[in-house]
LOTOR-994457 format. One line per 2 residues: number of its first residue (from 1); their letters; for each residue x, y, z of C-alpha. Coordinates in steps of 0.02 Angstrom, whole numbers, padded with zeros to 5 digits. Layout:
BEGIN
NUM) a) X:Y:Z; ...
end
This chain:
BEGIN
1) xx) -00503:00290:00761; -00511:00232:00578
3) xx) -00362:00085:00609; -00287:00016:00752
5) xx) -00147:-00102:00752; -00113:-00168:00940
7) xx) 00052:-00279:01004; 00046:-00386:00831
9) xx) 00140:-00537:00825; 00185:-00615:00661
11) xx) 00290:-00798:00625; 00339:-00878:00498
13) xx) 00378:-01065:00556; 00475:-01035:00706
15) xx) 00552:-00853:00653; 00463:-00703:00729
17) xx) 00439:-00564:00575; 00326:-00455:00702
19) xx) 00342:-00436:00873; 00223:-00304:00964
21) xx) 00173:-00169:00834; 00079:-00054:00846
23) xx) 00008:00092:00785; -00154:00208:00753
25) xx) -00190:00302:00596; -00342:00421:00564
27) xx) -00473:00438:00403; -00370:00523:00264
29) xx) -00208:00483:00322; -00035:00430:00240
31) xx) 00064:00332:00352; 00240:00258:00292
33) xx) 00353:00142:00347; 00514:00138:00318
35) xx) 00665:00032:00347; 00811:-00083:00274
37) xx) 00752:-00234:00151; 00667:-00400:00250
39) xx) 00647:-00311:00417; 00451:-00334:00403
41) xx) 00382:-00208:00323; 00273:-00289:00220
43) xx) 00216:-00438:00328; 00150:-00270:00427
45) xx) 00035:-00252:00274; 00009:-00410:00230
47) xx) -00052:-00444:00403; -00174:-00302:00421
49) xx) -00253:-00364:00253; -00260:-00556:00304
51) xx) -00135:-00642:00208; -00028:-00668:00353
53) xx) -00087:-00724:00526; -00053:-00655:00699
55) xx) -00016:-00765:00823; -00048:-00627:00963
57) xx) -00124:-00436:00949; -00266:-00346:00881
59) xx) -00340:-00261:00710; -00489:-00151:00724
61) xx) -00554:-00055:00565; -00655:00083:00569
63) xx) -00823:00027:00615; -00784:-00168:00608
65) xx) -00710:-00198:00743; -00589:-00304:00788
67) xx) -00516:-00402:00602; -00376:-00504:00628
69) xx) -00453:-00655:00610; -00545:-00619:00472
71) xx) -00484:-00701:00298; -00411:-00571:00150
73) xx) -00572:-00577:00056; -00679:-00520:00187
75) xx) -00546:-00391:00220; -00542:-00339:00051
77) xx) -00730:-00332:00053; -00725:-00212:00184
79) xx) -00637:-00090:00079; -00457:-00125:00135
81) xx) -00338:-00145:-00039; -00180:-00225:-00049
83) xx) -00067:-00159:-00197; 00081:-00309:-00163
85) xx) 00252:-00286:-00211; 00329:-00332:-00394
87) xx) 00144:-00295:-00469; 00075:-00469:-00489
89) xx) -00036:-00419:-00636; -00098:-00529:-00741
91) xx) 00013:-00520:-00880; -00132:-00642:-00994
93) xx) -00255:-00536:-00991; -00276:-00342:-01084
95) xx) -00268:-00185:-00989; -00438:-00172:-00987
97) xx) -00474:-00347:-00896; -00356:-00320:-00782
99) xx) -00438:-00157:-00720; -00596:-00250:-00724
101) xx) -00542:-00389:-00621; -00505:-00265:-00495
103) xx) -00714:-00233:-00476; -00752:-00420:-00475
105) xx) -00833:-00388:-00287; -00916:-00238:-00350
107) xx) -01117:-00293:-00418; -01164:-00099:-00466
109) xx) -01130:-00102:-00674; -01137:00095:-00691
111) xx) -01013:00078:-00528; -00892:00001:-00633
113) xx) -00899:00085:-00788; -00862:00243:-00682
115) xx) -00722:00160:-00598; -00658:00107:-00775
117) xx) -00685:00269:-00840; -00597:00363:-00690
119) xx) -00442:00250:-00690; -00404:00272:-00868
121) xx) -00435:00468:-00875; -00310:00468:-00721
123) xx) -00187:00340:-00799; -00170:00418:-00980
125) xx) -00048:00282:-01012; -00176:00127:-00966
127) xx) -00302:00204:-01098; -00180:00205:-01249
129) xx) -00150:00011:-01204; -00299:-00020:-01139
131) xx) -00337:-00185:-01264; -00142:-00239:-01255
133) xx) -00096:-00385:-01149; -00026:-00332:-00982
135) xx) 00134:-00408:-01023; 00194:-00312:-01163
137) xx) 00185:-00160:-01033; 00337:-00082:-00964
139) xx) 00365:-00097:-00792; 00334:00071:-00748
141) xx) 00167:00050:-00851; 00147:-00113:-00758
143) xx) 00147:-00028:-00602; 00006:00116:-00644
145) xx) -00099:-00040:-00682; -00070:-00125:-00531
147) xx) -00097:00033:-00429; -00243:00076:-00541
149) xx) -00317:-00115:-00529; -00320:-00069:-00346
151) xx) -00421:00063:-00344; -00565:-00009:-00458
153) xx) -00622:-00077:-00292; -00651:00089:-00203
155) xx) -00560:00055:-00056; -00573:00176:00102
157) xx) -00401:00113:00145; -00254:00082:00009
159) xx) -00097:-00026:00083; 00040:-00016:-00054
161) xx) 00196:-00125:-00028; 00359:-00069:-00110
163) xx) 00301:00047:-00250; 00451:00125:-00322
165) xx) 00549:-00052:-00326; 00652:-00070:-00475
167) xx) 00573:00075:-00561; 00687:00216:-00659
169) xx) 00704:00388:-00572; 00566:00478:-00692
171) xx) 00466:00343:-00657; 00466:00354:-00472
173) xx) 00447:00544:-00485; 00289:00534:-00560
175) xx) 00249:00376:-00447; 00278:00498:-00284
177) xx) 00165:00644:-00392; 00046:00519:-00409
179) xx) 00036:00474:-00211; 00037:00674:-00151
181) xx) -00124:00690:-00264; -00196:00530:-00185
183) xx) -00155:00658:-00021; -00244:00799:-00102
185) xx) -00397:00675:-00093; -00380:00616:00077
187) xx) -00357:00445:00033; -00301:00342:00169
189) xx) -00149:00244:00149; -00028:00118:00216
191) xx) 00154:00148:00128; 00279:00039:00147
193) xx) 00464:00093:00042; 00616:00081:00042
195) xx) 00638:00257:-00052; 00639:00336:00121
197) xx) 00660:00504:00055; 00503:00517:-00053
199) xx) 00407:00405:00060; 00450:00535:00214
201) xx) 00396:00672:00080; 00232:00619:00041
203) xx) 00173:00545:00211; 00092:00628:00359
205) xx) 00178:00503:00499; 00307:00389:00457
207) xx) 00382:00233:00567; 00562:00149:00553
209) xx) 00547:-00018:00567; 00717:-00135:00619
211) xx) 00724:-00312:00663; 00522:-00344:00668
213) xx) 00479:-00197:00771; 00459:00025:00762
215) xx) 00615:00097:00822; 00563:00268:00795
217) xx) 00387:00380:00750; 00334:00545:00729
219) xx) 00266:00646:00606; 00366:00639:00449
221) xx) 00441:00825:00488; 00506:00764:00646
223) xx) 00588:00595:00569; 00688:00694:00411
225) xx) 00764:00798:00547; 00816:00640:00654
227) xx) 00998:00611:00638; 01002:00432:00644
229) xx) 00861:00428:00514; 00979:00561:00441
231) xx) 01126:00459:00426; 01039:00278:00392
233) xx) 00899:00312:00280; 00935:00484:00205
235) xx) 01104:00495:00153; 01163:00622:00292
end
């Protein structure tokens, strides 16, 4: 089993945001998770990638083992990628150093030249701006960055947090384009989204989260033809 999430329990101060998830994925999966805003969707995330703490369960990765205690930059160094919600580049620096700061774990030069080269043949966009500072981006251009910043670290497993927020509806088209091609590679990912229809679209099993724990999973088929997923997520 590539990840294994098993009875988690997540607080913050004396209010439980987790309490007993669980769930398996495979290699080359998309998994999504979907539910209202602040019912702990991404504390799921942030938890499997060590930012958060769990005060009871278990993470194993892949061949690792068990990784809940672990802190976020040995996650990270593992190959486990957190793309966090609202971006969080750094709007100081150029295009180009952002990307680059994305590799800073990564010791192989040609490795990152590669990288470098890949991301901005895949992000068009990036390449035209490539020497601008990161703040005079829009924010859908702000987004490929961060998504692209990401993936300058190889990961084997990509955990992206609220992708579509506060983008326009072009935007999140070619966001959600972007993501089924990811599929076409058998990346693995982790989506968490509030967009429930494209999320459901793109993913190969989806969860509905409420209150802190999964109320429902199945493979994404099965969950568009719920009816209360119907009615609560999808418009009817």
């Amino acid at each position: 089993m590539f990840l294994q999430v098993i009875g988690i329990d997540v607080f913050y101060g004396n209010i439980q945001a987790l309490n007993g998830i669980s769930f398996e994925m495979e290699e080359s999966e998309i998994i999504s998770i979907i539910g209202s805003n602040g019912v702990g969707k991404s504390t799921v995330l942030k938890t499997i990638s060590g930012l958060k703490s769990a005060k009871k369960g278990k993470i194993l990765f892949s061949s690792r083992g068990e990784i809940q205690r672990s802190p976020a930059h040995e996650i990270s160094a593992m190959g486990i990628n957190y793309i966090p919600e609202g971006r969080q580049i750094l709007t100081r620096l150029t295009v180009k150093e952002n990307l680059l700061m994305g590799a800073y774990r990564i010791k192989d030069k040609r490795q990152i030249k590669t990288g470098l080269e890949n991301m901005l043949e895949r992000f068009p966009v990036l390449r035209e701006r490539e020497n601008q500072l990161a703040l005079t981006l829009s924010g859908g251009e702000q987004q490929m960055l961060a998504i692209a910043r990401g993936l300058m670290s190889f990961p084997t497993l990509i955990l992206m947090d609220e992708p579509s927020l506060g983008l326009a509806p072009l935007l999140i088209k070619n966001l959600f384009k972007l993501i089924m091609e990811f599929k076409k590679e058998k990346k693995s990912i982790i989506l968490v989204e509030q967009n429930a229809v494209q999320a459901l679209r793109v993913s190969d099993k989806s969860y509905v989260m409420q209150g802190g724990r999964f109320i429902l999973s199945g493979t994404s088929t099965e969950l568009m033809q719920n009816e209360l997923v119907r009615q609560a997520y999808l418009g009817g």
